[in-house]
N, C-alpha and C positions, 0 to 999 in steps of 0.2 A: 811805046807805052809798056809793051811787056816787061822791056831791059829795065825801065825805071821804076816798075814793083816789081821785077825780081830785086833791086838795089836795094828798093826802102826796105823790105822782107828782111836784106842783110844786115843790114844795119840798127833795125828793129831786135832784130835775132841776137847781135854782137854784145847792143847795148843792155838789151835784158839779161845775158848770159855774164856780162863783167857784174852786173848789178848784184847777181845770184852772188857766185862765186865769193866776190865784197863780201856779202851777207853768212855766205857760209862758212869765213873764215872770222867772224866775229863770232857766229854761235862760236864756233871748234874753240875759239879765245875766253868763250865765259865757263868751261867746264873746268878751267883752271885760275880763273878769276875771280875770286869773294866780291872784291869790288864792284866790279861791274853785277855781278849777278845781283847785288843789294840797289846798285840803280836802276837795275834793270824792274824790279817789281817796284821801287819807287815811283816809277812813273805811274802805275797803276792806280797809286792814291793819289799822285794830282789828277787822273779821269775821274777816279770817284768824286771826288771835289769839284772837276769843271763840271758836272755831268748835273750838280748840287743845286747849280745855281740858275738863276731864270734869267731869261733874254732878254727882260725886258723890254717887250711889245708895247704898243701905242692902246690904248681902248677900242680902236677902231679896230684894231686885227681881226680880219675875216668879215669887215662888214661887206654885206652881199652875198656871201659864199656860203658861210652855215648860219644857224638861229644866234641871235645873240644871248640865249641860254646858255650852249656852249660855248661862247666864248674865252669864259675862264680856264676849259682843258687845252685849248691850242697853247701856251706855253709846253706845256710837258708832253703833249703831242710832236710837236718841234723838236725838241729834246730828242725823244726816242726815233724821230724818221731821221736823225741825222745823226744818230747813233747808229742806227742799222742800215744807211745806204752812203755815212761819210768815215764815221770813224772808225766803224770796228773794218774796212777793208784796209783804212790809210795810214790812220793813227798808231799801228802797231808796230808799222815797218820802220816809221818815225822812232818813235820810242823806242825799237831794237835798237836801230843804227846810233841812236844817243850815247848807247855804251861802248864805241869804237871807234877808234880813227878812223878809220875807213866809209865816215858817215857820208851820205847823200842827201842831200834836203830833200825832201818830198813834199810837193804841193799838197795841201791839206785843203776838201770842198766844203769848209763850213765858215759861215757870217764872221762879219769882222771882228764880231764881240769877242769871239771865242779865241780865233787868229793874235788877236789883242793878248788874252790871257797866256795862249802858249807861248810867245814872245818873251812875256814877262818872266815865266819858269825855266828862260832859258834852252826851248828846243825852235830850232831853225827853221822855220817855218817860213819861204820863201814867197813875198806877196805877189808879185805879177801872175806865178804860177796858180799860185793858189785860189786866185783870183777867178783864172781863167777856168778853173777846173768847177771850183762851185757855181760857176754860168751855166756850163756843162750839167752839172746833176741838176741846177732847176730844169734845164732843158729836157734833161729824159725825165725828173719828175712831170712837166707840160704834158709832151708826149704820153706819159701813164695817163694822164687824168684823158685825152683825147681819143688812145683807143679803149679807155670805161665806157666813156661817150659810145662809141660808134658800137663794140659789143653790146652793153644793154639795150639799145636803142633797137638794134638788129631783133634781139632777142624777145624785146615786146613788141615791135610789131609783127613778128614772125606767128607767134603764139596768141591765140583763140583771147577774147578776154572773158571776162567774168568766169576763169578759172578757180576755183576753190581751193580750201586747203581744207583737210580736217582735224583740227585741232582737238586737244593742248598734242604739242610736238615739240622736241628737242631737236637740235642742231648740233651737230660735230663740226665743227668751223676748221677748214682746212683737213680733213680727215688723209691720212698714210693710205696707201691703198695696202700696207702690210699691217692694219686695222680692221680689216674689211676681210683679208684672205681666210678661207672658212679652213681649219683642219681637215684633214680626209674623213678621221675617226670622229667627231660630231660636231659641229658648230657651237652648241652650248657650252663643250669644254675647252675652245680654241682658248688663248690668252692674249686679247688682243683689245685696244680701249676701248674699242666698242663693245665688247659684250661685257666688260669691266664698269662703264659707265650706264647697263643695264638693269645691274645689278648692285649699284654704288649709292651710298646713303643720299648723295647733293646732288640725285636728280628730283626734279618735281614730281609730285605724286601725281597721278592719274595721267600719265603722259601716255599718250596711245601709238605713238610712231617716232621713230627719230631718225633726222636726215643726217647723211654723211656727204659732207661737201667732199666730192673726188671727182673730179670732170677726168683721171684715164682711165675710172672703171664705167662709163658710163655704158659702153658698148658690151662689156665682156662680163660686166654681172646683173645679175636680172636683180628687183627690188623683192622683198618677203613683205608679207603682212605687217611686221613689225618696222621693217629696217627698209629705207626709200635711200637710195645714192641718187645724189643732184651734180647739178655743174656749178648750180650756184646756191648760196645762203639762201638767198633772198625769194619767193616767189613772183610771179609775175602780175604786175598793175590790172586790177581787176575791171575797171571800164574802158572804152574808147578814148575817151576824155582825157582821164590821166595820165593814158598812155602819151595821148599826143601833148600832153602838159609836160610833162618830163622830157620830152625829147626840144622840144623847146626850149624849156628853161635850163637843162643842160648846158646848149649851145651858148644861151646867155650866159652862162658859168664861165665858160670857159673864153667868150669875147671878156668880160670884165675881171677877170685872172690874170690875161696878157696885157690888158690897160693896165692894170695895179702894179704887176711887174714892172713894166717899162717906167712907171711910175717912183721906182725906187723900195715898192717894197717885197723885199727877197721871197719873203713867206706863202705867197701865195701860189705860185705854180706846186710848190712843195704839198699844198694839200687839196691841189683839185683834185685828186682821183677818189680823194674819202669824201672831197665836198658832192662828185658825183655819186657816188654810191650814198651816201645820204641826202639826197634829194632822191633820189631812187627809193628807200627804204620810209621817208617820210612820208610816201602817196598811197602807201599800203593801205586796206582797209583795215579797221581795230582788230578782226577774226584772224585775220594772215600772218599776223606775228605769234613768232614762238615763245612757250612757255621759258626757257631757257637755250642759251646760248655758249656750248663749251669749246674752249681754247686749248695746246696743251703746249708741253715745254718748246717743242719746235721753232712756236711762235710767238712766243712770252715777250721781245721786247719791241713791240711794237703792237696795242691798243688803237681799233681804228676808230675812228670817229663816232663811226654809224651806233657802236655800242653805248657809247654814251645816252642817246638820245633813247636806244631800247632797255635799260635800267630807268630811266625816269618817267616811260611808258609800264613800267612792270616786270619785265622782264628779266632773268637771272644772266650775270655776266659771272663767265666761269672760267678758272683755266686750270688741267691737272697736270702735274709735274712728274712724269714719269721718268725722272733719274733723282736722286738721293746722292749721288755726288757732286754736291755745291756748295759744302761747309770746307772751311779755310783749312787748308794743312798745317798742324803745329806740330816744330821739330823739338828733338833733346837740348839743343843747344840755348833755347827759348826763341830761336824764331819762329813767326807765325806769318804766312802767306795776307797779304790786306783783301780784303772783300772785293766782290767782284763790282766791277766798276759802274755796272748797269743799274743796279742794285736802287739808287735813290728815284730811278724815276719811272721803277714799276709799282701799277695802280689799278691790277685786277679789284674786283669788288668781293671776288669770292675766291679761295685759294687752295684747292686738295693737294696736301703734301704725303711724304710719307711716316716721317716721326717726328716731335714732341722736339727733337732736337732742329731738325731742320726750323719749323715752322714757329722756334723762338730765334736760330740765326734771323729769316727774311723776316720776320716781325719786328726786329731790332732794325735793320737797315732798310726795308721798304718802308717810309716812313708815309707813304700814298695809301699803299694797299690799306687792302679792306680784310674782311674776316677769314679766318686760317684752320682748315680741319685738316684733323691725325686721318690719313686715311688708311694710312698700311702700305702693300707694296703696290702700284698701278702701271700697270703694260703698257706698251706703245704697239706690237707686231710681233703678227707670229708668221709662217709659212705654212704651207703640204705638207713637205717632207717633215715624214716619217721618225722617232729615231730609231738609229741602229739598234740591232738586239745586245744588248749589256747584259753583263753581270749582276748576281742579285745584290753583292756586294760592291762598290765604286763609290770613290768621292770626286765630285764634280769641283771642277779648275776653272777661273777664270781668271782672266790676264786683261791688260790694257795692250791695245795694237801696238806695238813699234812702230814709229814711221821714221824714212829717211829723213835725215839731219838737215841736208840738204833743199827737203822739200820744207820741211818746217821754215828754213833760215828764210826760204822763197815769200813765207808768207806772217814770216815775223813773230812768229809761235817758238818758245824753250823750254823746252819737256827738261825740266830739270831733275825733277822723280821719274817720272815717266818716260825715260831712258832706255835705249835697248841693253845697256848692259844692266841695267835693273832689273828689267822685265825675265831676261834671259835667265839673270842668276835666280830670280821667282819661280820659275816653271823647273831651272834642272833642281834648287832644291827641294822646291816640293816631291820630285818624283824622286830623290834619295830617301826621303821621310817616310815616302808610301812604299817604295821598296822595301825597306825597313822591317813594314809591318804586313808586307803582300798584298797590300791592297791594289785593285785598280785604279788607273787614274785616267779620268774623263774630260778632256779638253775641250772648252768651248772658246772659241777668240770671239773679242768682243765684236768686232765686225770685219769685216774684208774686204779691205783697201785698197786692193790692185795692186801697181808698181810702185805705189810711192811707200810699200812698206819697207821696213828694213830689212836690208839683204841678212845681219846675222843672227835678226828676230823668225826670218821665213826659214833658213837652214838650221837654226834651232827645232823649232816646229817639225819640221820635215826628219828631223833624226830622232825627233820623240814618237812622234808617229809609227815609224816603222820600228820601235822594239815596241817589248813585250809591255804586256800588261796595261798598255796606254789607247788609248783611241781616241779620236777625233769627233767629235759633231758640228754640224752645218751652225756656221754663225748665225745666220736666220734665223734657227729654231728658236722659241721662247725657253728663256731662261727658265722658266718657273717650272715647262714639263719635265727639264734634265733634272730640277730638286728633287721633283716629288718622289721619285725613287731612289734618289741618294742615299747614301748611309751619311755622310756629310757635304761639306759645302768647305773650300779655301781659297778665297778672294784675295785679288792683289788690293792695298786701301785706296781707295776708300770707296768700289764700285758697289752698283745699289744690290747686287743678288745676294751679298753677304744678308742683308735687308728680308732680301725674297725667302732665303733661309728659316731666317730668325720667324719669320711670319707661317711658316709650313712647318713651326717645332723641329727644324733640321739639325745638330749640329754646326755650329758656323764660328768662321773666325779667320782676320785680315793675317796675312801673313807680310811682315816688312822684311825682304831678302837685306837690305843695306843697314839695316839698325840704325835708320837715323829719327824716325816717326817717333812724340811723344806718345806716350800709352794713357796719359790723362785728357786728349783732347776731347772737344766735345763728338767729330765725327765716331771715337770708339764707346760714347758710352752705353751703348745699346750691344754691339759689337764687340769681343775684346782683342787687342792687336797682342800677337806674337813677336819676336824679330829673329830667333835664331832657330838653328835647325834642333837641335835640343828642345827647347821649347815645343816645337811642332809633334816631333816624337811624342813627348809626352804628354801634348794633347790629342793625340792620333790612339795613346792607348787607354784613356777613359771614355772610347766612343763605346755605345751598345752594342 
């Protein structure tokens, strides 16, 4: 038994490794390819497009499972779980290798409807496979909804009933535990979306506590007067009764799930885990539900059920967008990147962005969504540490990560601006610019990727670091504490702290090392883009 998984291991290992390889010899093929690079985001507007249109379900969809209230949001529910647990892993590999000889079919795990459509646009989409593989995600979707079942089931009977809550209370839905991290220097000043969202116009007035859904901080941070860390959303079923109600009709859930399935209709194993947690969320008493309910970018494509039913109860469904880069890139030559492909079938009810520009892009293309506030700039995580002691003088750098070429091709991703030798020629011309004029230059990278960065993005880095006048800060740190001391701010485009800048009266402005970015797009009109080093000079010498 051991020889025949060490074999499969080989084999598994051989095939994934030609499969890469395949892959990364197409990306290396589109940096010199117009062609293909034009197919290549072409595919992106037939997602926007497939993504457009409804499944067309039976009336009965979901009888049994949820209220036939909601039944009208299971289309576009559908949509979005099978955007984020079929396409966005499967879809992209598809659609890269479309641009190469060297293409693979990849089984794709979504309903025949869809199967049908990409057929028709001509990518390969092989049916047995494919077939086989969408059995497979209803099956781990089953399985989700089976251990909701047996967690919350645990959970109430484990726990006392007629437990209380003391309302009105907000919810942080899915909170970062680098939301939560207090600064050493005071908690009030941390910059993290919780104490963002404390103090943010779209929360409800008279709210006296707000939960932060984070089940790894449960042990390791104690709750404040204000601030309560849970494991879940939801409080727990306040009588005997309902408890033993729930855990019941649960079970019924999930017996009448796998009838319907075998039954022929695909859709339902796909939404027991929301039809548990709202049967869960429907037993609450009227006092136990929260005033409002906030989302943020992390989790934006994917709307779970339960929220629906708590908007029609009263309740505020919120989600806040803490990045500002998600408007289209427009180049010189007049092309423009198409919209991101998720786009039509997000339908927050309330939407905090950061500028006027943003929130007329998703206003234009969420044709779901609901209402849309300017909020300014909104945090996701800060850390501890400290920063380093700086100069009174420094303009603060930020970059986009490099990552290896290789990993991207792995996972069907073409950083076609966001290139290391983009990135690279960004950071050494900025530091000729600031040479220039003596300034120091203060690097923050956007995050810290491990080994899949690029080796000539990290040896860059590393030889800026060790001369003069340059230094380093922890990617972790909130962006908004290196501004505040800045003398400026030089963002690669179109990253949000250019944004963060503009909002702390900074100095700010995108710098394009490649001179290919239009300077009339809507991403710069708050922002203004430079592209040469000239340029940069001489907006380096009308700072204060």
């Amino acid at each position: 038994m051991k020889r025949l998984k060490k074999l499969q291991n080989r084999i598994v290992f051989r095939f994934y490794t030609c499969k890469v390889l395949l892959l990364y010899r197409t990306y290396i093929g589109l940096n010199s390819n117009p062609k293909a690079q034009a197919k290549y985001h072409e595919v992106s507007e037939h997602l926007y497009r497939l993504l457009g249109k409804e499944l067309n379900l039976p009336d009965s969809t979901g009888w049994g499972l949820i209220p036939k209230t909601l039944r009208p949001n299971l289309d576009i529910f559908l949509r979005q779980y099978l955007t984020r647990y079929a396409l966005q892993k499967q879809t992209t590999l598809l659609f890269f290798q479309m641009t190469s000889q060297y293409a693979i079919p990849t089984a794709i795990p979504v309903p025949h409807l869809w199967r049908k459509i990409l057929r028709s646009q001509g990518y390969p989409v092989p049916s047995f496979r494919s077939r086989l593989a969408f059995l497979w995600l209803q099956w781990q979707a089953y399985s989700r909804g089976i251990r909701r079942v047996a967690s919350l089931s645990i959970r109430e009977l484990k726990t006392p009933p007629n437990v209380g809550t003391s309302p009105p209370y907000a919810v942080i839905c899915d909170c970062p535990s680098s939301a939560i991290t207090q600064n050493k220097t005071d908690f009030q000043h941390s910059r993290t979306l919780l104490t963002w969202y404390k103090n943010s116009t779209i929360i409800p007035k008279g709210i006296k506590e707000i939960w932060a859904e984070c089940p790894s901080l449960i042990n390791a941070h104690q709750s404040t007067e204000t601030v309560k860390i849970v494991e879940q959303v939801h409080p727990v079923i306040q009588s005997k009764l309902g408890k033993i109600h729930f855990v019941l009709s649960s079970i019924g859930l999930c017996v009448l799930s796998f009838a319907q399935w075998i039954c022929g209709h695909w859709w339902t194993p796909l939404i027991l885990a929301d039809a548990i947690t709202l049967n869960h969320f429907a037993r609450l008493a009227p006092g136990q539900m929260a005033s409002s309910y906030l989302f943020h970018f992390g989790n934006w494509d994917l709307r779970p059920l339960w929220t629906y039913l708590a908007e029609r109860q009263g309740a505020r469904v919120q989600i806040a967008y803490y990045s500002c880069n998600t408007l289209p890139f427009c180049f010189q030559n007049g092309e423009r990147r198409p919209p991101l492909p998720i786009l039509p079938i997000i339908n927050w009810p309330e939407n905090a962005v950061w500028t006027e520009a943003q929130a007329e892009y998703f206003s234009q293309h969420m044709v779901h969504a609901g209402d849309f506030s300017v909020e300014g700039p909104i945090p996701i995580g800060d850390t501890q540490t400290l920063l380093p002691e700086l100069p009174k003088r420094y303009v603060a750098v930020f970059d986009v990560t490099a990552q290896r070429p290789v990993s991207l091709a792995a996972r069907g991703i073409y950083a076609d601006y966001y290139s290391s030798e983009t990135i690279c020629s960004f950071l050494l011309s900025v530091k000729e610019a600031l040479a220039q004029k003596n300034l120091t230059m203060v690097i923050k990278r956007k995050r810290n990727v491990g080994r899949i960065a690029d080796k000539d993005y990290v040896k860059t880095i590393n030889a800026l670091t060790s001369s003069e006048n340059i230094i380093e800060v922890d990617p972790k740190i909130s962006a908004e504490r290196l501004i505040e001391k800045a003398t400026a701010v030089i963002s690669i485009p179109f990253t949000s702290t250019a944004h963060i800048a503009k909002a702390l009266e900074k100095p700010s402005i995108f710098f394009d090392p490649v001179n290919k970015l239009a300077k009339d797009c809507a991403a710069t009109r708050e922002v203004p883009l430079v592209s040469t080093i000239n340029e940069l000079v001489d907006w380096l010498e009308n700072l204060p």
